[in-house]
N, C-alpha and C positions, 0 to 999 in steps of 0.2 A: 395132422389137420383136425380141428377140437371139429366133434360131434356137434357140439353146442353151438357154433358158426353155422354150421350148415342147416341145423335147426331155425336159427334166428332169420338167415336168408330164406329159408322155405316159409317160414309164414311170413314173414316183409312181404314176400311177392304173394303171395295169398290176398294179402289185405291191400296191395296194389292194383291187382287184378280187379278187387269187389268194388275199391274207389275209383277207378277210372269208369267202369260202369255205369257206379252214381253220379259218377259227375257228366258223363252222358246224357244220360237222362235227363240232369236238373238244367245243362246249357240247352238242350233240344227246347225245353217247356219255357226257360226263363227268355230264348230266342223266340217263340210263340205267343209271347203275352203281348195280349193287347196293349197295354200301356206301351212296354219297350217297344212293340212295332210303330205307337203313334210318336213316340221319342223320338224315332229313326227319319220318319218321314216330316217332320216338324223343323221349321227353320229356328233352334231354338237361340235365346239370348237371354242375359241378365244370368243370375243364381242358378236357374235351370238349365244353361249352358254348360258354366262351369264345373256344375256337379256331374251334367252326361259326361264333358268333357274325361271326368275321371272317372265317370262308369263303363267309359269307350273304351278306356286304356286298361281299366280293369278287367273287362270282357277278351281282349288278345290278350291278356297276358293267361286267364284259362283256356283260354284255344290253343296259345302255346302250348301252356302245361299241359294239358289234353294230348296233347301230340307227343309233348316230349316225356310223360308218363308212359305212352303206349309205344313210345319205342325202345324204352328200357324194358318195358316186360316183354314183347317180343326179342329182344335178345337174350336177356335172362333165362324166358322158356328155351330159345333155342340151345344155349348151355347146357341146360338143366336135364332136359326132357322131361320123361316122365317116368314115377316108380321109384323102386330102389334096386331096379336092377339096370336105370339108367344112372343111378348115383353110384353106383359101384366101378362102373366104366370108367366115369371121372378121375382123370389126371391131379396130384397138387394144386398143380397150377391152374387149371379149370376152376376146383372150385375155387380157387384165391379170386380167377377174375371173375366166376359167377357172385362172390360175394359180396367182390368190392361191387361190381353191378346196381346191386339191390339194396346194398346199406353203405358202400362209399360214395366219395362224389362223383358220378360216371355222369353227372351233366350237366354241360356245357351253357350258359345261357347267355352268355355274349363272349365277344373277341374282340378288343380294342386295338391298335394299332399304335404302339409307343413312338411319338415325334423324336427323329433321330438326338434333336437339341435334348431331348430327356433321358436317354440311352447312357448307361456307363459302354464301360469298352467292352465286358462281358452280356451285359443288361440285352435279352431278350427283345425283339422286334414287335411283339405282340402278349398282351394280358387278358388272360380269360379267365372269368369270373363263373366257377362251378358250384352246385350244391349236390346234396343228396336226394334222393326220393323225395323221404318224409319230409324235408327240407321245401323240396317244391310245393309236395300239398298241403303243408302248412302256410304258405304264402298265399295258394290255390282259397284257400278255405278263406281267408280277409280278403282277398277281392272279389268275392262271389259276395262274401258279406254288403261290400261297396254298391257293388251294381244292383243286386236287388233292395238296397235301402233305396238309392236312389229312383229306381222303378217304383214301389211302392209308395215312398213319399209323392211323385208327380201323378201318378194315376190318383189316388186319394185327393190331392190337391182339387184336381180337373172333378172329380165326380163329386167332391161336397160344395165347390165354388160357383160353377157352371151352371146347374140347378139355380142357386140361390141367385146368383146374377141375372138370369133369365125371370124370376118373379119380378126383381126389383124393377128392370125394364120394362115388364106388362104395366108396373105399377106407374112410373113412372109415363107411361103411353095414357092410360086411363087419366091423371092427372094432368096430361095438356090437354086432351078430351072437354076435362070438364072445367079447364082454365078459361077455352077459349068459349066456352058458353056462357061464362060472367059478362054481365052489364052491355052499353051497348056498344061502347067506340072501340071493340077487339077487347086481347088480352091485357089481364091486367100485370101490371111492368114488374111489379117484385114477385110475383107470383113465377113470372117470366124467368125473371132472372135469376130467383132459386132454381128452377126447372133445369136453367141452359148450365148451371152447375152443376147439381145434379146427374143432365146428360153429358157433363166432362168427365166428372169424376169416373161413371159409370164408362166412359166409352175409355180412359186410360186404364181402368180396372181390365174390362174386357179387352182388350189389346195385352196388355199386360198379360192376362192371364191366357191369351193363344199361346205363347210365346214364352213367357216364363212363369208359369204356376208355381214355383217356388218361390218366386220373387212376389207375388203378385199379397197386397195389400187388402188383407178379407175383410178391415174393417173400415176401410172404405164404403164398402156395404151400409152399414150404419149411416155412415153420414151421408150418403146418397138417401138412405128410407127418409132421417130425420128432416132434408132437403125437403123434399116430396109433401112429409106432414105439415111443414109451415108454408109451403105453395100453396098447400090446401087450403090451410088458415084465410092467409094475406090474398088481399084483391087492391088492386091502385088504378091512380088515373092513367088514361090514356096517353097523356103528357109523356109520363115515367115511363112508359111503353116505349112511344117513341123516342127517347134518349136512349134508352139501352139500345135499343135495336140499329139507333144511328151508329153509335160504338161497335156495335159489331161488324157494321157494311165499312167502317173505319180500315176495324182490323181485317177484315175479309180482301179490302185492296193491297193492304202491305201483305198479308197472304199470297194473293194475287201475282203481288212484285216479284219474290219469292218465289213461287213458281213457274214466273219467266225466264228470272237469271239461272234459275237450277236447268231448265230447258235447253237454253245457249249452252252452260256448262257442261250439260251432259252431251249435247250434240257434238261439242269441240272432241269430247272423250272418245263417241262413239268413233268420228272421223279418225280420230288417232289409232285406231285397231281395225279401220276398216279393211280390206285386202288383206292386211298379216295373218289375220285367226280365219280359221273355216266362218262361216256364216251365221252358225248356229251356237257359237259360242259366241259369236256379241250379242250385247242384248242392246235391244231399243224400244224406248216407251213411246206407247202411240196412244192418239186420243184427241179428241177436238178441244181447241181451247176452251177453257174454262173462262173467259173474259166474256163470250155472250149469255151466259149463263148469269154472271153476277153481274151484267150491265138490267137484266130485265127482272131481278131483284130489286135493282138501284129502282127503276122505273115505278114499282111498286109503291117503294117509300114517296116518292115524287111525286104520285097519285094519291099518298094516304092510306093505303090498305096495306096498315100495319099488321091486322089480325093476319093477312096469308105471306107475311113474310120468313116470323119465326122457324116453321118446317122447312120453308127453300134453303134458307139462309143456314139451316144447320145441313141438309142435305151437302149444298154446294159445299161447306167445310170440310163436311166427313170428305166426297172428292178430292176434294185442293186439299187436304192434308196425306189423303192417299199418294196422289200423283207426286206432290213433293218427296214421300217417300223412297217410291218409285224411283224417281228422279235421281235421287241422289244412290241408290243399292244401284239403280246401272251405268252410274259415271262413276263409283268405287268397283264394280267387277270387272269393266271394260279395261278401266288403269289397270287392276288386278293381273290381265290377262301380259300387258305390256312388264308389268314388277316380275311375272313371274317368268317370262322368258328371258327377261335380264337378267334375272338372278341364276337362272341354268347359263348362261353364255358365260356369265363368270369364274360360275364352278367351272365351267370345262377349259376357258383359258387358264384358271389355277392350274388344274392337273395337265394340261397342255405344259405347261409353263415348269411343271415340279419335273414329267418326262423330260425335257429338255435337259435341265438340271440333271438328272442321272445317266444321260447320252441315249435316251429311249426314242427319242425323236423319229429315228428310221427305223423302231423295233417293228420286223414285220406279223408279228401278230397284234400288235396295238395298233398299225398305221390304219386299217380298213376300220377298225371301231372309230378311231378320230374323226376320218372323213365321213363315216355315217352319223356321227353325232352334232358333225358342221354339218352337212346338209340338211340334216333335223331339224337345228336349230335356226339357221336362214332363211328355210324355204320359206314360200309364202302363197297360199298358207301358211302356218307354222301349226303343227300339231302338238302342243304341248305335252303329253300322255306319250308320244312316241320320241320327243326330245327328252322327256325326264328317263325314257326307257333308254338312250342311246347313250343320255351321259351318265347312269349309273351303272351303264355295261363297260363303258371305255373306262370309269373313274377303277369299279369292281377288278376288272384287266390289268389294268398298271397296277395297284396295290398284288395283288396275287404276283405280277411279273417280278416287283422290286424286293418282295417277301422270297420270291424262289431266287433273287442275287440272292441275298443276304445270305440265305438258310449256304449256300454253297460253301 
């Protein structure tokens, strides 16, 4: 047995030992950071999604390594011991598997299951895909890269945007201020109407930017300021005023419409998962109609007092574009809840279906998982969290069952 091997394994596991440490450390601090904690708690969407999406995946896959680094050196040490008068103890064979340990592929990072249709007549029932150590924390090391790009770009994002959008909004506040102090029959109508673009842009920017900082459109900014500069400028007739603002109570009823049919649809949803799910996983949007609200806007215009329209009329929007929101996130979770216990019932009639197929049907150690994964999945209630645990208990059971025919 070369000297030289056992050299090369004793410092491998040295410099194991010092990386798994570091890498301690930096997931404890990188799971600390403010940004990644606001990532975690943030319903995210758009570019800012998609990038956690792969700093999420990035994140377990060093949790894993993490794990599966420290249980190589815990076995290695216990091989090993310590000293040279524990190295001397060592058998051939010891140090052979202490060194494949440390510097062969001693880990395992998945087990797939070969579909019998791909099997030759000899071909193995199952493929796992191994590396070595350094092999893992060389992986380790690019998705730590992953994740904290991503953290760093969306905190950055949020602390040079946020800011700025918050002036542009003061500014934007001070310029209906002094909009609606011009002349005397209200605000004047272009002045207006850059303003209420303006506060579009600004309010898809901020929405935008809760939600996907990454995505989110900083030069937009600009053209929100330069909005602002020419409201400053421009003053119009009262006329022009009221056109624009009639156009808006326009669109505010087809708004309106919109947020009725979303109402019924969602209510139809709700009804559809009422009694199946615990309580607290359906959701339902409540809130008094927003129709008395834009009827005494309406009433405004119909009296002429166009100057105290503009703030209602954007207030009532920001609302009725909220609730339609609303509206529509809980007639898509409600289904969600329905998609997602259909989709377990299916898996479990498959592997129901594949047991049968291999005469497991009465196997009495599969039978009690089956019948607990049917009443899981029927009751009603229905716990989803405790059906998804029953059918990847029973699915888990059969594959291990059909894996120990085979292996006979």
């Amino acid at each position: 047995m070369s000297p030289g091997n056992m050299l090369a394994a004793d410092t491998e596991l040295e410099r194991l030992e010092k990386a798994v440490a570091a890498i301690s450390a930096n997931l404890v601090e990188l799971d600390q950071n403010p940004d990644r904690q606001e990532l975690g708690r943030t319903r995210l969407t758009g570019r800012t999604a998609a990038a956690w999406a792969d700093a999420g995946e990035a994140l377990a896959q060093l949790w894993q390594g993490h794990r599966l680094l420290g249980e190589v050196i815990a076995r290695a040490r216990a091989m090993r011991g310590h000293g040279d008068r524990a190295l001397k103890r060592m058998s051939d064979a010891d140090r052979q598997s202490y060194q494949r340990e440390v510097l062969g592929h001693s880990i395992t990072l998945a087990t797939a299951t070969v579909p019998l249709a791909q099997r030759g007549l000899l071909g193995s029932g199952q493929v796992s895909t191994t590396c070595t150590p350094a092999e893992l924390l060389a992986g380790m090391e690019a998705a730590f890269t992953t994740a904290v790009a991503v953290v760093t770009a969306t905190g950055d994002a949020w602390r040079r945007t946020v800011p700025a959008a918050a002036d542009a909004a003061a500014a934007l506040a001070q310029a209906r201020s002094l909009t609606r102090q011009a002349g005397t029959g209200g605000l004047a109508a272009e002045a207006e109407r850059l303003l209420d673009e303006a506060d579009r842009l600004l309010g898809d920017l901020t929405g935008t930017l809760a939600t996907d900082p990454l995505g989110a459109d900083t030069a937009g900014l600009d053209r929100v300021r330069a909005l602002i500069a020419r409201a400053d400028a421009e003053r119009t007739s009262a006329t022009e005023l009221r056109e624009s603002l009639a156009q808006r109570l326009r669109d505010a009823r087809t708004l309106a419409t919109e947020v009725d049919t979303e109402a019924r649809a969602a209510a139809t949803a709700r009804d559809a998962v009422a009694g199946r799910f615990a309580e607290h996983r359906v959701v339902t949007v409540r809130g008094d109609s927003l129709l008395a609200d834009l009827a005494a806007v309406e009433a405004l215009a119909a009296a002429g007092h166009w100057a105290l329209i503009s703030p209602r009329l954007s207030a009532w929007n920001r609302q009725a574009r909220q609730r339609l929101t609303d509206l529509r996130d809980a007639r898509a979770r409600n289904a969600g809840l329905l998609a997602e216990r259909n989709e377990l019932r299916g898996r479990f009639d498959a592997y129901r279906a594949k047991a049968l197929s291999r005469g497991l049907g009465e196997d009495p150690g599969l039978g009690p998982l089956a019948d607990a994964a049917r009443e899981a999945l029927y009751a009603a209630p229905c716990d989803l969290t405790a059906a998804r645990a029953a059918v990847d208990a029973y699915q888990d059971a059969l594959s291990a069952t059909i894996a120990a025919r085979e292996a006979r």
